[in-house]
N, C-alpha and C positions, 0 to 999 in steps of 0.2 A: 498616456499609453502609446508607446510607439508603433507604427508599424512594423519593424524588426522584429520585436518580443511577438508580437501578434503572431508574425510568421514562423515563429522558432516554436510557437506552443503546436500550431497546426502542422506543423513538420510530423511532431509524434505525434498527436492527438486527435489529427484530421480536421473534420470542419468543426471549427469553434467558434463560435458568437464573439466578438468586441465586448458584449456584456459579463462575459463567463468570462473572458480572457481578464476581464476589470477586476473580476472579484477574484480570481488567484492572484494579483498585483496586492489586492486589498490584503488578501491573506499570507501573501508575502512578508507586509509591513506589519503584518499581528506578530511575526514571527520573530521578525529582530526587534518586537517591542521588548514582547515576555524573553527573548532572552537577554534580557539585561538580569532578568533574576533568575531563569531556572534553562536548565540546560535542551536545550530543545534543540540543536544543531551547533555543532564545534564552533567555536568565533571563530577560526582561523577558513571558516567556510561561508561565514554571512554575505562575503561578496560574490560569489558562485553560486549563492541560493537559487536563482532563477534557475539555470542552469543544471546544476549539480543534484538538485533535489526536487523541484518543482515539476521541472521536466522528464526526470529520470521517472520521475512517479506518473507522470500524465501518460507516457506512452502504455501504460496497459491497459487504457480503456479499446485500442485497438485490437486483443487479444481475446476482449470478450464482449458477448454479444448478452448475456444475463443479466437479469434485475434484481438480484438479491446475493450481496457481498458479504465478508468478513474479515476486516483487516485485526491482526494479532500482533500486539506489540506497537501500541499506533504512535507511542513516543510523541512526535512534534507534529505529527500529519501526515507522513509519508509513507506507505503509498494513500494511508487512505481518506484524510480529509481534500489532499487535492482532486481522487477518484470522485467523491463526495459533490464538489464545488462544478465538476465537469459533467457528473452525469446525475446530476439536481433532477433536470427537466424531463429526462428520460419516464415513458408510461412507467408506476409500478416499479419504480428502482428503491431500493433500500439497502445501507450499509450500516455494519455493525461497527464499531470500533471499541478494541480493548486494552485498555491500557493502567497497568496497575499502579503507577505511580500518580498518585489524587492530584499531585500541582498540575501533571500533564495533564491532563483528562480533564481539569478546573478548564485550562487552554481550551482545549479542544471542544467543550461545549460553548465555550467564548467564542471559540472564530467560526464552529457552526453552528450556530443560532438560528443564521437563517436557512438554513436546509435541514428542511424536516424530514426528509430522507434521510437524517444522517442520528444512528443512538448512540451515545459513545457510555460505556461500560464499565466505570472506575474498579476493576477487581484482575487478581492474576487468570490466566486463562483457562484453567482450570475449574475456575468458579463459573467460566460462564457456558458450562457443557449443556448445564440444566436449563438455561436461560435463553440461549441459542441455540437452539435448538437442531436446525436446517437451513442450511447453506447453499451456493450454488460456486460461487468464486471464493477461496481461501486465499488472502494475501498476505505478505512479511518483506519487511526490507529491516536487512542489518539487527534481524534480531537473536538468531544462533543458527551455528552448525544446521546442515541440511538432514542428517539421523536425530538431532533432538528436536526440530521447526516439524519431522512429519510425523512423529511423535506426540508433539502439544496439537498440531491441527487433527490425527487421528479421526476423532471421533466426527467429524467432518466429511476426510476424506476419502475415510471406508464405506459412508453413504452415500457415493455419489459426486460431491465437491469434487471440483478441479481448485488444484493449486497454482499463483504466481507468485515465485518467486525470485526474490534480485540475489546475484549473486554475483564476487567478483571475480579474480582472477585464479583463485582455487576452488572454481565450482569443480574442477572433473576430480579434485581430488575427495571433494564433499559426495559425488556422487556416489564415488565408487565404496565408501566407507556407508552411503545409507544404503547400499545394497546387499550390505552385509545380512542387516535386518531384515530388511523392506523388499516386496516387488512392486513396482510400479511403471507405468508409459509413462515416457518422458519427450517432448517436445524441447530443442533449445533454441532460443528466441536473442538473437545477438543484439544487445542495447542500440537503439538509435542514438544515446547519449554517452556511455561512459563506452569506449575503446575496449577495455579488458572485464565491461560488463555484459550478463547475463541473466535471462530470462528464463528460468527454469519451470516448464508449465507439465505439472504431475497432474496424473488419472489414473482409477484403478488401484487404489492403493492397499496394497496388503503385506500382515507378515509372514515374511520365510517360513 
């Protein structure tokens, strides 16, 4: 573990343990194991992992100060088994993770095993309205449109839930198209990591 990486995760992430810094390394290397077989991040991205994904997803524990998560679309981890791995130790934290495609979700109770903070939820999102009940952080990276992502998270975050979400360099055009529907506060949160990324954190969510 070098010092460099150390310092790039506390950059966005703040003050991080050497022990927590080891187990997103660890989780790192789960990531370009299983994707030798299932698509859990673009190859032409494995070498940017730390970087490009790891990181981009640690800076939202900055954003929030809550102990009970839901990451939707959890695909290979991002944002939420790295959320997961960082705020392990926190009193009382607990994250959802949902992710419909079974080999993903196989992954994801592999690489979190040992954080039992963390349920991951092999089914579309939909299925898991009844299941998950109550939320407090709604998260999503790279998983749709910003009128179809407040749509699916809805029932979440009409009660209350705040949302984080990543977006890239046509958030203001996703904005203004979920406005069609939707009203909602919106906070924009400029990536510590991607240049033309974006932290889109919604409250208040309702429809027109």
């Amino acid at each position: 573990m070098s010092e460099e990486r150390i310092a790039s995760l506390r950059e966005v992430a703040g003050d991080v343990s050497r022990e927590t810094a080891e187990r997103l390394t660890e989780f790192e290397a789960r990531v370009r194991h299983w994707s030798t077989r299932i698509n859990l991040a673009a190859p032409s991205q494995l070498d940017q992992l730390w970087r490009r994904h790891i990181l981009d997803s640690a800076q939202l524990v900055r954003f929030a100060s809550e102990t009970r998560w839901l990451d939707l679309g959890s695909g290979g981890g991002f944002p939420g088994a790295v959320v997961a791995i960082l705020l392990r130790d926190r009193p009382e934290f607990h994250i959802d993770l949902v992710e419909s495609n079974r080999k993903k979700a196989a992954f994801l109770k592999t690489a979190l095993v040992a954080c039992p903070c963390a349920r991951v939820h092999p089914m579309r999102i939909e299925e898991a309205y009844p299941i998950v009940k109550s939320t407090q952080i709604v998260t999503a990276r790279a998983l749709a449109p910003l009128s179809d992502l407040l749509r699916l998270a809805a029932p979440w975050l009409t009660s209350g839930a705040r949302g984080l979400f990543h977006k890239g360099r046509d958030y203001a055009s996703e904005i203004q198209q979920a406005r069609d529907a939707w009203r909602f506060d919106l906070i924009e949160h400029r990536s510590m990591v991607d240049r033309e990324g974006m932290i889109l954190e919604i409250s208040n969510l309702g429809v027109r």
